[in-house]
C-alpha positions as CSV (number, residue, x, y, z in Angstrom):
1,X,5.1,-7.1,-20.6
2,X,3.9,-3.9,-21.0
3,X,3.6,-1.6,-18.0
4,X,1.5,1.3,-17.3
5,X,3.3,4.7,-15.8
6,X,0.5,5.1,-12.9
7,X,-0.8,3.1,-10.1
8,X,-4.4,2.1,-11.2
9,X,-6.5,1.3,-8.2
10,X,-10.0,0.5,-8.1
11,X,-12.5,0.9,-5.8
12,X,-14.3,-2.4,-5.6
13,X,-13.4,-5.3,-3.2
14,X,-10.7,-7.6,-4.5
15,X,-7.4,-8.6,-4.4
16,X,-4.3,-6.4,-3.7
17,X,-0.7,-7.2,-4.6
18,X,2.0,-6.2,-1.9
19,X,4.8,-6.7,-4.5
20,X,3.4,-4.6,-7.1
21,X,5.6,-1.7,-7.8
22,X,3.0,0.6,-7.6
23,X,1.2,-0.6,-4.0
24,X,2.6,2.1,-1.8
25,X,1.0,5.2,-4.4
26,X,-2.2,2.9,-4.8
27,X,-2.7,2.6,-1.2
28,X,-2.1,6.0,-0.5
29,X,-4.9,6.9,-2.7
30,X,-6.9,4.7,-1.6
31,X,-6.2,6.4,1.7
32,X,-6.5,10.1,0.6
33,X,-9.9,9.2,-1.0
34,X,-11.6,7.0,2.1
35,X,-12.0,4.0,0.3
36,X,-13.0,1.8,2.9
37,X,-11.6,-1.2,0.4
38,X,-9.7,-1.6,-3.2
39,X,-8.5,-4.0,-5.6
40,X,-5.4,-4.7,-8.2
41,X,-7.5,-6.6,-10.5
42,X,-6.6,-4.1,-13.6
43,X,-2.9,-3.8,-13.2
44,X,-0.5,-4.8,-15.4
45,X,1.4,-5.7,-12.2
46,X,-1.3,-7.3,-10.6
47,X,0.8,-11.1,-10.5
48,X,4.1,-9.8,-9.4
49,X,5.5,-12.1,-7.0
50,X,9.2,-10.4,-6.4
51,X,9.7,-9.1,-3.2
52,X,10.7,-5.6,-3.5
53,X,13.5,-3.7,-1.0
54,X,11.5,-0.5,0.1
55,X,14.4,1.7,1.6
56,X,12.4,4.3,2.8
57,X,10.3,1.5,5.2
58,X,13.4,-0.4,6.7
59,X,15.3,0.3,9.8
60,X,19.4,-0.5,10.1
61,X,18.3,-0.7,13.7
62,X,17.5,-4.0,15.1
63,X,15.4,-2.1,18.0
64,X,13.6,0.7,16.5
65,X,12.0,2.5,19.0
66,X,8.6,4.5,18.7
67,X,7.1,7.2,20.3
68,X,3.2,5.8,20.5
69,X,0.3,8.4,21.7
70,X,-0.5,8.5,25.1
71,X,-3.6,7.1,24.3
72,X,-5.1,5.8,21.4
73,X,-6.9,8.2,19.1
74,X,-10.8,8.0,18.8
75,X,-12.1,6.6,15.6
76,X,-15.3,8.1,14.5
77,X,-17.9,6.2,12.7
């Protein structure tokens, strides 16, 4: 299967993929660019069903601890 060499989100409502390869960059521009919604429907990766090991995201710790806000922050809107 041919593969493309960006993330190609779109912003319509749809599906998303959490085991697509490119999910983490995709979301992040979805972020960066207020999308209040996006879809995979495009991407070659779009049926990927592996789960994939994201090192950055996992914790050796079996307690991670966080430091939280004291209080929550004020959405706007």
């Amino acid at each position: 299967m041919a593969t493309h060499a960006t993330p190609n989100p779109l912003k319509r409502e749809g599906r998303r993929n959490l085991f697509c390869p490119y999910y983490r960059q995709c979301l992040d521009r979805a972020v960066n660019h207020h999308w209040p919604f996006w879809s995979c429907s495009e991407c070659v990766h779009r049926g990927e069903s592996e789960l994939l090991y994201d090192s950055v995201l996992t914790c050796s710790d079996a307690y991670p601890l966080y430091t939280l806000p004291r209080r929550p922050p004020r959405l706007e809107g």
